[in-house]
C-alpha positions as CSV (number, residue, x, y, z in Angstrom):
1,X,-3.7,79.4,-27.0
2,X,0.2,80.1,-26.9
3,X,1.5,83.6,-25.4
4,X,3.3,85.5,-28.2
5,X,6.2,88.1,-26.1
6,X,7.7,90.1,-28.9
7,X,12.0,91.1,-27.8
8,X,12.5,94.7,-27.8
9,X,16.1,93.5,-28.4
10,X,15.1,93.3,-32.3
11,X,13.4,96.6,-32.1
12,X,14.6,99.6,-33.6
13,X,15.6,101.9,-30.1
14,X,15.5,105.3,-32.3
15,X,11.6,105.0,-32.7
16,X,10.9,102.5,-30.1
17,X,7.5,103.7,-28.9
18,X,6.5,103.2,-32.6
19,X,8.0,99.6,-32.7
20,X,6.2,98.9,-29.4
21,X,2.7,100.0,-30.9
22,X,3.6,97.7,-33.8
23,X,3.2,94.6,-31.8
24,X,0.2,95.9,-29.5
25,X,-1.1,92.9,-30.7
26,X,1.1,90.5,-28.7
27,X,-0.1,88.6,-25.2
28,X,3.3,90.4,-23.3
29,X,6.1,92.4,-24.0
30,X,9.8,91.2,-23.6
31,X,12.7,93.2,-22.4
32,X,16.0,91.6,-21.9
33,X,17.9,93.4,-19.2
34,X,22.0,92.9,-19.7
35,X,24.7,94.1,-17.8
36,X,27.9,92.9,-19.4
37,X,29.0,90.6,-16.5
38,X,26.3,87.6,-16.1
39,X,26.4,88.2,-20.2
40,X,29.0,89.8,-22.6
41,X,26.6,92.5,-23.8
42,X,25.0,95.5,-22.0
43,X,21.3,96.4,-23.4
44,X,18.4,98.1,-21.1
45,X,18.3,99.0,-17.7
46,X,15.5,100.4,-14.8
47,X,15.0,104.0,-16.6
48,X,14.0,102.6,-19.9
49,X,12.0,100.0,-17.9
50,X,10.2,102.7,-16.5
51,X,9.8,105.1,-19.5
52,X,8.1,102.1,-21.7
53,X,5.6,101.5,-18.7
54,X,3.8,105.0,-19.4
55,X,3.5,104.3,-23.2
56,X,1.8,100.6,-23.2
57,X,-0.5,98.5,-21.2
58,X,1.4,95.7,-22.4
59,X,2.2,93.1,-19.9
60,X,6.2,93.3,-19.1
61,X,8.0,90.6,-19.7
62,X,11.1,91.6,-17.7
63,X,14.1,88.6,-18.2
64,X,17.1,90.2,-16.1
65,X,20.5,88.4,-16.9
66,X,22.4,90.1,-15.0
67,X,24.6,89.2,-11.9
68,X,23.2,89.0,-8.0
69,X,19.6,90.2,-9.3
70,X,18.5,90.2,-5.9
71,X,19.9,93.7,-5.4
72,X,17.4,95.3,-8.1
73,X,14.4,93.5,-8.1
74,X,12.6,96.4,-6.0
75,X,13.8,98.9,-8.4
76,X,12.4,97.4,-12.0
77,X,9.2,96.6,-10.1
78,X,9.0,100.0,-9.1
79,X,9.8,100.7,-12.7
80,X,6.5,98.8,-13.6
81,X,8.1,95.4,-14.5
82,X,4.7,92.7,-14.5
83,X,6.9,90.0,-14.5
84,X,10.8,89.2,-13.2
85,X,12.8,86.4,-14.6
86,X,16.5,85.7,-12.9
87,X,18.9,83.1,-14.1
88,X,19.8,80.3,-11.8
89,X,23.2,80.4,-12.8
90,X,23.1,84.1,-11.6
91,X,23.8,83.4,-7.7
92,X,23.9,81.2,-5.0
93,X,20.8,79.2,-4.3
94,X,20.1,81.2,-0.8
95,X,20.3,84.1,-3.3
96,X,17.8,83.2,-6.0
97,X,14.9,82.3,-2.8
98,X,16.0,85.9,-1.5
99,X,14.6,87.6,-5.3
100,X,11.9,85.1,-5.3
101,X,11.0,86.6,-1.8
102,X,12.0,90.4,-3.4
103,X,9.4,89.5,-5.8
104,X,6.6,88.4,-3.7
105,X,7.2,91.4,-1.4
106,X,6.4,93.9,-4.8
107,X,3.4,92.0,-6.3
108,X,5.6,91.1,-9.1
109,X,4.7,87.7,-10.8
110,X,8.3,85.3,-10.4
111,X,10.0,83.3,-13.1
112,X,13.4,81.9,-13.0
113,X,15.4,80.8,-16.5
114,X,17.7,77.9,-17.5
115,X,21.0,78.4,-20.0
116,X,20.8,75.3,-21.8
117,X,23.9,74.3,-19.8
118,X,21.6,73.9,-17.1
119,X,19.2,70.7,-16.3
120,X,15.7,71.2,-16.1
121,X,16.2,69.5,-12.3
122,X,17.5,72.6,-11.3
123,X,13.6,74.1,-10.7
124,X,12.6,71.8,-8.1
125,X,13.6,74.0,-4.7
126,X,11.9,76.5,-6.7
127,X,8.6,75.6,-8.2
128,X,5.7,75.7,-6.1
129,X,6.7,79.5,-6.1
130,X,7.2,80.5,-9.7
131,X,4.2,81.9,-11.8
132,X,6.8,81.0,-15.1
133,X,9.9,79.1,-16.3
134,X,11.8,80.3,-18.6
135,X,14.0,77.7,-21.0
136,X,16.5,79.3,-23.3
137,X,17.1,77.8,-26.8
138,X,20.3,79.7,-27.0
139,X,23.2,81.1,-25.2
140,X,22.0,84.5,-23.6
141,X,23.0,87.3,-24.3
142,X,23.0,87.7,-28.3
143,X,20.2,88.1,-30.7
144,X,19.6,86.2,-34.0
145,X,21.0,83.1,-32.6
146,X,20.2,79.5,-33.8
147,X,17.9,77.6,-32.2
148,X,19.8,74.5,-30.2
149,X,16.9,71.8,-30.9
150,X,18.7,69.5,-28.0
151,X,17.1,71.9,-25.4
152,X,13.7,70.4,-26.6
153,X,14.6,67.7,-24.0
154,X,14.8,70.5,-21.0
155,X,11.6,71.9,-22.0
156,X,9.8,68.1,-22.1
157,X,11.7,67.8,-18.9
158,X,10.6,71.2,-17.0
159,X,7.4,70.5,-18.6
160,X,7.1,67.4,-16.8
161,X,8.0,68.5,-13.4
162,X,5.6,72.0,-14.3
163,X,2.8,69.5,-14.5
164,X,3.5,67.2,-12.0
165,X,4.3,69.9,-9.0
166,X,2.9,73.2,-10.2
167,X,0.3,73.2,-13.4
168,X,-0.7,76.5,-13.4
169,X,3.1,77.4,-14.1
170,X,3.9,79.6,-17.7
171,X,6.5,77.4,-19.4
172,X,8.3,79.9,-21.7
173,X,10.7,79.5,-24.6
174,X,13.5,81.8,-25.4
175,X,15.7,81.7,-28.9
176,X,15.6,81.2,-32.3
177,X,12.0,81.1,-32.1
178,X,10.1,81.2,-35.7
179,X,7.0,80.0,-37.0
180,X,9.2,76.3,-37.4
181,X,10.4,76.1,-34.2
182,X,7.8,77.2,-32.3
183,X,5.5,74.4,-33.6
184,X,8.5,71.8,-32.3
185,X,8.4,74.2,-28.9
186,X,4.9,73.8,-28.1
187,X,4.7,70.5,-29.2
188,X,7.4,69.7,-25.9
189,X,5.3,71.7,-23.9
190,X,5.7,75.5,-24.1
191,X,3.1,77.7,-23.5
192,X,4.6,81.4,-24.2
193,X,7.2,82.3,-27.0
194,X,9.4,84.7,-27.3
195,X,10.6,86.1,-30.7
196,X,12.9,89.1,-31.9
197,X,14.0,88.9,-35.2
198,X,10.8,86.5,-36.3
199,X,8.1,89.8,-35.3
200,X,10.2,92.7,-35.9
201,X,11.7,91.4,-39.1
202,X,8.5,90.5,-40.6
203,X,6.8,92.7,-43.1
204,X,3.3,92.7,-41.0
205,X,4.7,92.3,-36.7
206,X,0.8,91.4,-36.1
207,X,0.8,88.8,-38.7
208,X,3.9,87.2,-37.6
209,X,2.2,87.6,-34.1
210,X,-0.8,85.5,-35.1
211,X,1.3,83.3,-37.0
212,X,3.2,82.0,-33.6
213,X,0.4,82.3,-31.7
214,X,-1.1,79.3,-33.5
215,X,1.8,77.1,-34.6
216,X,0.2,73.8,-34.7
């Protein structure tokens, strides 16, 4: 069954803790750290991290595009992060193995993410490590993107070396994800979805939930 990660970046942040109980339902939570410099916009940071830890079990989905994430990944662990993504485009290579390391160290699970400018090969120093990788579908940074379909090559391609290297890796899909795409996502070989404007602007969030959770 495919892992539905609702984006708090679609969520209404005046009555957040409502909009988090609204998709209770979901596998994980996702919260897309920004910081204006790897990405143009600035969104969440460690202390709201932190405060959503004591108001939901809710496995935490943390995706940090920021810039040298090495120098915070003991802080949103702290924070109660379950789970740190950092983009390989985000630092040097010696860098990203440092966060990986960062990551181990805090009993954090590890994922690292692709901008669709970047080829699925770029995984392989990293693999054997990584609980998750994370394919974007859209340029970070923005919500209510379109989906790029050309990316479904990455994921067929990430999937490949996931399977071939590392099968008990999460293959996750970020962008433009709705109940149509997500069918062509899975179908290439994703295994958790992430969707903001497909949950929170559906009528029903659970319903929308259940829809992506079974797209095929």
């Amino acid at each position: 069954m495919v892992k539905v990660s609702p984006s708090i970046l679609a969520a209404d942040f005046c009555n957040l803790e409502d909009d988090i109980r609204s998709v209770s339902s979901a596998d994980w939570l996702h919260l897309d750290v920004m910081d204006g410099m790897f990405v143009p916009n600035i969104s969440i940071g460690i202390p709201v991290v932190q405060a959503i830890r004591k108001y939901t079990s809710l496995f935490l989905d943390t995706h940090l595009m920021i810039e040298k994430p090495v120098r915070f990944i003991d802080d949103f662990a702290q924070a109660g992060a379950d789970l740190l993504t950092v983009h390989l485009e985000s630092d040097y290579p010696a860098c990203i193995a440092d966060a990986l390391h960062a990551m181990e160290a805090n009993g954090v699970k590890k994922a690292v993410a692709l901008r669709p400018i970047t080829a699925a090969k770029a995984i392989l120093p990293y693999i054997e490590r990584l609980d998750m990788v994370l394919v974007m579908t859209v340029e970070p940074g923005f919500g209510k993107q379109k989906f790029m379909e050309h990316q479904l090559d990455t994921i067929r391609e990430v999937r490949a070396i996931i399977d071939k290297y590392h099968p008990g890796c999460e293959l996750e899909v970020d962008g433009g994800i709705t109940p149509e795409t997500a069918k062509l996502v899975v179908e290439a070989g994703a295994t958790v979805l992430v969707a903001g404007s497909a949950v929170y602007g559906a009528d029903d969030p659970a319903k929308a939930i259940e829809a992506l959770r079974h797209p095929l």
